[in-house]
C-alpha positions as CSV (number, residue, x, y, z in Angstrom):
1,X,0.0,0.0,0.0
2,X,3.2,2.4,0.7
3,X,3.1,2.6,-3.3
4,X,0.0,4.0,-3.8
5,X,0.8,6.4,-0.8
6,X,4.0,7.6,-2.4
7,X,2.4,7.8,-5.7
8,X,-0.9,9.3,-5.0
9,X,-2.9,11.4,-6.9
10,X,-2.0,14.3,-5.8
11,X,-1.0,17.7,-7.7
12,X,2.5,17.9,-7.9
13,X,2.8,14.0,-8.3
14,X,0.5,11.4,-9.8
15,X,1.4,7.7,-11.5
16,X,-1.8,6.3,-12.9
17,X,-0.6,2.8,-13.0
18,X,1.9,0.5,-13.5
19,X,1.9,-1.9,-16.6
20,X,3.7,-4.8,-17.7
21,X,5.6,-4.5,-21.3
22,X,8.0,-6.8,-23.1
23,X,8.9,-4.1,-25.3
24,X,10.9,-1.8,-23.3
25,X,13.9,-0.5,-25.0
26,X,16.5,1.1,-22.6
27,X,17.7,4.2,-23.2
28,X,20.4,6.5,-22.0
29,X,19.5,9.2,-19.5
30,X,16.4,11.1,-21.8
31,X,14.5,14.1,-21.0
32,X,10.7,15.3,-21.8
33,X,10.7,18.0,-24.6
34,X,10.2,21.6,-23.9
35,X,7.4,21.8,-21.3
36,X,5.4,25.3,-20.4
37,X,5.2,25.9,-16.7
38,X,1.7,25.6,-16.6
39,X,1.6,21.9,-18.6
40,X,2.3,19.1,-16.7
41,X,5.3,16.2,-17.7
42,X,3.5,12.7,-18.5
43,X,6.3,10.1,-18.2
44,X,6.6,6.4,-18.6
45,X,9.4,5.1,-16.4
46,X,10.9,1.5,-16.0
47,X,10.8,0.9,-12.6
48,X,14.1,-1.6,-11.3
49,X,15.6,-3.9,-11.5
50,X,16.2,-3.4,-15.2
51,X,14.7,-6.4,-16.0
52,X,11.5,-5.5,-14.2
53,X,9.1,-4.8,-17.4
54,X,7.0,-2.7,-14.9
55,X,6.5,1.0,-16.0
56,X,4.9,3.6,-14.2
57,X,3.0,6.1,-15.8
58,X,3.3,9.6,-14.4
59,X,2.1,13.0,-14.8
60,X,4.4,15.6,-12.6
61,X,3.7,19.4,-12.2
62,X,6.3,21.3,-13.2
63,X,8.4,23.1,-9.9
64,X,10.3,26.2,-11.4
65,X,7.6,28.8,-13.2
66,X,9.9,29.2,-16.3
67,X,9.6,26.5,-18.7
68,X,11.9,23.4,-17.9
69,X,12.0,19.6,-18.7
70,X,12.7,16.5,-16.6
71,X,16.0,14.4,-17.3
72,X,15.9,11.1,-16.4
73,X,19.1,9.1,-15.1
74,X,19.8,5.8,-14.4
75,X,23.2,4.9,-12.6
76,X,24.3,1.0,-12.2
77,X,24.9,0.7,-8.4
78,X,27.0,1.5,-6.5
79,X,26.6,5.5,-7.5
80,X,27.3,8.4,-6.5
81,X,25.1,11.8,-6.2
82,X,25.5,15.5,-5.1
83,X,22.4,16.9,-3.9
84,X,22.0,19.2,-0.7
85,X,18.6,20.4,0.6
86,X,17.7,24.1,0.0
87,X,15.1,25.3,0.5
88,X,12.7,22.2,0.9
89,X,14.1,20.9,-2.6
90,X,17.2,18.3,-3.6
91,X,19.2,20.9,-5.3
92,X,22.3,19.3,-7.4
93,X,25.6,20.7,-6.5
94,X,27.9,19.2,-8.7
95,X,27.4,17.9,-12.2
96,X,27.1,14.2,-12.8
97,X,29.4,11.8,-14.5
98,X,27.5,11.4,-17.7
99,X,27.3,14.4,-19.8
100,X,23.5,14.3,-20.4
101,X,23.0,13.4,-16.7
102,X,22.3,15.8,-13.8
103,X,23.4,19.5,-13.4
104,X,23.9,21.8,-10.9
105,X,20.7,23.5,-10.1
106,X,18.7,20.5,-11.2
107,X,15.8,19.2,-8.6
108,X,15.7,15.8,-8.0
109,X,12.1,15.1,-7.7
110,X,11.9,11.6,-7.6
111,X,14.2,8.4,-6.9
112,X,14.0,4.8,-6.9
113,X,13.1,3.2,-3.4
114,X,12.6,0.1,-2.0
115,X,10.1,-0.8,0.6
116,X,8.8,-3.9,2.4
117,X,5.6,-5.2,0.8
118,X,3.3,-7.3,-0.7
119,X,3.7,-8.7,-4.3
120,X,2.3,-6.7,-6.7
121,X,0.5,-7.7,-10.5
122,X,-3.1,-9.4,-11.1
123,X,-1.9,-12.8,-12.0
124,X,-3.1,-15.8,-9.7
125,X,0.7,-15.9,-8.4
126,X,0.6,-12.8,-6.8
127,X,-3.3,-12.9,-5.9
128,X,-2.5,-16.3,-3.6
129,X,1.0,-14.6,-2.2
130,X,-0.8,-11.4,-1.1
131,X,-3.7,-13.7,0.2
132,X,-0.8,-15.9,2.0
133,X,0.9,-13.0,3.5
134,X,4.0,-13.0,1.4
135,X,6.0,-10.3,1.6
136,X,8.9,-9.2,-0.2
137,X,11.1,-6.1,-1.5
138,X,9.1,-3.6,-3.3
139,X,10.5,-1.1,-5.9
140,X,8.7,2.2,-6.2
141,X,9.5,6.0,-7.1
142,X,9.7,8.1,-3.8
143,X,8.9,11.6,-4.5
144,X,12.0,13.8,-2.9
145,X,9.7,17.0,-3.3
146,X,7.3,15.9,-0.9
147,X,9.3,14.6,1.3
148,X,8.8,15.6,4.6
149,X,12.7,14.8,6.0
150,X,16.1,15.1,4.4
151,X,16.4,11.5,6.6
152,X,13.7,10.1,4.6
153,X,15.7,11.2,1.4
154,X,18.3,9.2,2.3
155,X,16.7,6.5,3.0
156,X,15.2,6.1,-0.3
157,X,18.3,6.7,-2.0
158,X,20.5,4.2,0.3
159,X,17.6,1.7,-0.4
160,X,19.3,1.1,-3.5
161,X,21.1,-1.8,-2.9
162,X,22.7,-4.2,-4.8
163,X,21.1,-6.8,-3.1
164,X,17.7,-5.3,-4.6
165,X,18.6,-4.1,-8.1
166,X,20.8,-3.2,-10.9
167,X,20.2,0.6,-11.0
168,X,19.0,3.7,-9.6
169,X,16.4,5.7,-11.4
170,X,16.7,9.6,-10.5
171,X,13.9,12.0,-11.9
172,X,15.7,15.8,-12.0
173,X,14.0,18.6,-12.9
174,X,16.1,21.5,-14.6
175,X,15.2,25.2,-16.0
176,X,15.2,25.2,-20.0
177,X,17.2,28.7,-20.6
178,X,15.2,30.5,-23.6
């Protein structure tokens, strides 16, 4: 249930669902086109591990009030990441390694996290598990701009184990100069 809690419908935030698709073509670190302040980003994401073939579907409201884009980034583990709070946003201090990735003055609005839960999908696998009271490691996409702590930041982000995934997915938003 902590997924739907983390991505609510809300107005800065929303994923409408998760799918499952065999055709999922991996990309380097991408970015939405040109977005006006007042549109919202809609997004599909592959959620880890790589090899997941869940997607989440997502429609973000754009921080900054001058047009700006999301860049996504996805780091093999372990990685390494320079963000400091300011106020109440993840602000990148330092660019990333890759030269499409983050930059200073990005956002990071929303990471990769893993939670405790119950399995997820509508097959009769995961129907009898949840029924049964399996439990298990949970990917989902914490949203850093809501968070309430710079603790529970860092908790998402150290979820990231090796143990648990591949890679880390890191949603930035950054200001489009005109």
């Amino acid at each position: 249930m902590q997924l739907f809690n983390i991505l609510s419908l809300s107005l800065v935030a929303t994923a409408s669902c998760f799918t499952v698709s065999n055709n999922i073509q991996m990309n380097a670190p991408s970015s939405t086109a040109l977005q006006m302040s007042s549109d919202p980003f809609e997004l599909e994401i592959l959620i880890p591990p790589s090899n997941s073939g869940l997607l989440a579907q997502m429609k973000l409201v754009p921080i900054f009030d001058e047009p700006s884009e999301i860049i996504e980034v996805r780091y093999q583990l372990p990685f390494g990441l320079n963000v400091e709070p300011q106020g109440g946003l993840a602000i990148c201090t330092q660019d990333g390694p890759k030269a499409d990735g983050e930059k200073v003055g990005d956002i990071l609005r929303f990471t990769s996290q893993w939670t405790m839960g119950l399995p997820r999908g509508n097959g009769l696998v995961s129907t009898a598990a949840s029924f049964s009271g399996a439990i298990g490691w949970q990917c989902s996409l914490f949203n850093v701009a809501e968070a309430t702590s710079w603790e529970s930041v860092i908790e998402a982000l150290v979820s990231n184990t090796d143990q648990r995934t591949d890679e880390v997915v890191l949603l930035f938003e950054r200001k489009i100069a005109e």
